[in-house]
N, C-alpha and C positions, 0 to 999 in steps of 0.2 A: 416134649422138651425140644426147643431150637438149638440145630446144632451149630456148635461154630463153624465162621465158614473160615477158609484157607486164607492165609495173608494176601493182600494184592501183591502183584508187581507194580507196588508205586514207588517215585521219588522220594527222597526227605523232605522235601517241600508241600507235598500234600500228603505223607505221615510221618509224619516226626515223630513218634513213641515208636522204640522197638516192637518188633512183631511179639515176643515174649510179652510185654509188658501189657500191650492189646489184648492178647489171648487170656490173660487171667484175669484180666478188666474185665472179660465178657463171662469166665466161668462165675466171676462174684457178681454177676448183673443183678440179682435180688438185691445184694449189699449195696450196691450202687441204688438203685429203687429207693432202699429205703435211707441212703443217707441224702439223696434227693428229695425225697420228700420230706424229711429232717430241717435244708434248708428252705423249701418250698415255705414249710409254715413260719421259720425264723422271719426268711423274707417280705414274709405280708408283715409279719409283726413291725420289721422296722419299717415299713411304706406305712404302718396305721394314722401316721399324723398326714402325710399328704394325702391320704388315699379321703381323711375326713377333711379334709381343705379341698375338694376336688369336686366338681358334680361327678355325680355317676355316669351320664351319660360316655366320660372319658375315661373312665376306673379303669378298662382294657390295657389302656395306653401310658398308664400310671407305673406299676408295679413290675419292672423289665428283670432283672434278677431272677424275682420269684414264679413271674409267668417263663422262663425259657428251664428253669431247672423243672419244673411239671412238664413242659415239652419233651426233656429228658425221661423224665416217668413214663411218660405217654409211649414216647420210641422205643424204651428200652422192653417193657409191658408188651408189646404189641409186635414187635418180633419174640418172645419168648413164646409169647401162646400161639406164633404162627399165624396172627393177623396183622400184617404187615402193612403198615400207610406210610409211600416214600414222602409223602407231603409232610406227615407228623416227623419222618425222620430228617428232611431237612430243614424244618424248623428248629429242631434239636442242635441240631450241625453247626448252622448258621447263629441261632440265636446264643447257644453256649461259646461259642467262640468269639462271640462279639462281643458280650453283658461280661465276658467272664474278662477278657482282656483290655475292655474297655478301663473297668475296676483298678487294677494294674496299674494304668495308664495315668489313672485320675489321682489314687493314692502318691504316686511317684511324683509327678508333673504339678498338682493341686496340692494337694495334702501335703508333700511333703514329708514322707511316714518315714522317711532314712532319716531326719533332722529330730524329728518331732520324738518316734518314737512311743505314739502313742498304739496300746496295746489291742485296744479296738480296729484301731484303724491298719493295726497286723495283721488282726483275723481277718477284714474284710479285703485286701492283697492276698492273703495265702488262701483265704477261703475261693474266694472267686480265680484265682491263678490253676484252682485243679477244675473249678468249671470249665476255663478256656481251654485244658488239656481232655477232659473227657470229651471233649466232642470228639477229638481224631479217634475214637473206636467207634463213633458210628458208621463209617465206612464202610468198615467190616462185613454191617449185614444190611444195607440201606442200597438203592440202587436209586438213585441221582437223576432221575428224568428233569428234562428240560422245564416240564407242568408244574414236576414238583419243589423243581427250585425256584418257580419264581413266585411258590404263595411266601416264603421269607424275603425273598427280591421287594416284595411290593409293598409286604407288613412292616418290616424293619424301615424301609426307607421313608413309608410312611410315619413310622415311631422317630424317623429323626428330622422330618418335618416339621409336627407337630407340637417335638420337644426341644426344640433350639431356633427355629426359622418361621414359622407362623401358626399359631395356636391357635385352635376354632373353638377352644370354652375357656374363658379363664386364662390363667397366663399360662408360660411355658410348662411343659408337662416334663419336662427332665428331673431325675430324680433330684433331694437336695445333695447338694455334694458336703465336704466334712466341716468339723466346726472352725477352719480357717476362714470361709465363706460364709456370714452370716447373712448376705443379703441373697439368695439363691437366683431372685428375679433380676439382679443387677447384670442385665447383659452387654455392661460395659466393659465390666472386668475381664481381663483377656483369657483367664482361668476359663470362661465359659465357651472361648473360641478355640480350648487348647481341648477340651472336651467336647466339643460338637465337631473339629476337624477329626476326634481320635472315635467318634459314634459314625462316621460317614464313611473315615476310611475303611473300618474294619466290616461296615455291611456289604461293600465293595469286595473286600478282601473274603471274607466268607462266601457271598456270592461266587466270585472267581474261583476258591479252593472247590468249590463242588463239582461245576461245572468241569471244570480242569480234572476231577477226579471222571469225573462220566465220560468224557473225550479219550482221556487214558486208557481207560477199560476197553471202549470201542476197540482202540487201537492194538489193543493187547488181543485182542480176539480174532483181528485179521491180520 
């Protein structure tokens, strides 16, 4: 059984959940496991239409939600049983923090879900809102190498390549966004600029929180 480790001395800025709040996040890790994997399956379910509009060849790059909350599985798994991969854990990091806030961003700014009020499109704001706060407990037990942070550096930036800027099977690979958008491929609409600046900023921005946590720590130790 992994034990918890001690709170860092970090800023509120790369953690923002009280140290309490972190510490019982990681006593309920199974609970977190399995309510991840809960949405892991919801998540394929709703990509099933795009995922069958899609060649497989690109399926990887399809389904971003549901591929970073199994990241979370993966992480969370893999330090309990004491086989630790920082690469798995900062895919978790980065990827939960990004897909989870992106969501947020797209509901708010796209959707519209404060006007609209639609009841799905709450779940899909508050569901994804604790995706982008469970990442800040991977910290905890994850150690931030420079290696391990750039397989999400190069995955994510490639996913938003892909998905907004030049597509190499078919069209853009971005998820569809809500029923305000009917045309999803219309990358005229500014809706699609307001969510590919908010998919670029935050792989940036997760990138930065890691690394900025790995520097910290150095710093903390001399």
């Amino acid at each position: 059984m992994a034990r918890i480790p001690p709170a860092d001395d970090l800023p509120a800025y790369l953690s923002p959940l009280p140290d309490p709040v972190e510490s019982i996040a990681l006593r309920l890790a199974w609970v977190l496991v399995a309510v991840n994997l809960a949405g892991t399956a919801f998540g394929f379910w709703h990509y099933r239409f795009q995922l069958a509009n899609s060649r497989p060849v690109i399926w990887p790059a399809v389904p971003d939600s549901p591929l970073v909350t199994l990241f979370m599985v993966a992480s969370l798994v893999s330090w309990k049983v004491g086989r630790d991969r920082n690469w798995i854990h900062a895919l978790a990091f980065v990827g939960n923090l990004k897909y989870g806030f992106w969501v947020v961003v797209v509901q708010v700014a796209v959707n519209d879900v404060f006007a609209t009020g639609d009841p799905y499109q709450w779940f899909l704001l508050v569901s994804h809102l604790g995706m982008g706060l469970q990442a800040f407990v991977v910290h905890r037990y994850a150690e931030f190498t420079v290696p391990s942070v750039a397989v999400p550096a190069v995955w994510f930036s490639f996913n938003d390549v892909v998905d907004y800027f030049l597509p190499l099977v078919g069209d853009y690979h971005h998820t569809y966004f809500g029923p305000r958008l009917a045309g999803a491929g219309d990358h005229s609409v500014r809706a699609h600029d307001v969510a590919a600046a908010a998919a670029v900023c935050l792989t940036v921005l997760g990138t930065f929180l890691a690394l900025a946590i790995r520097v910290r720590r150095l710093e903390n130790e001399t």
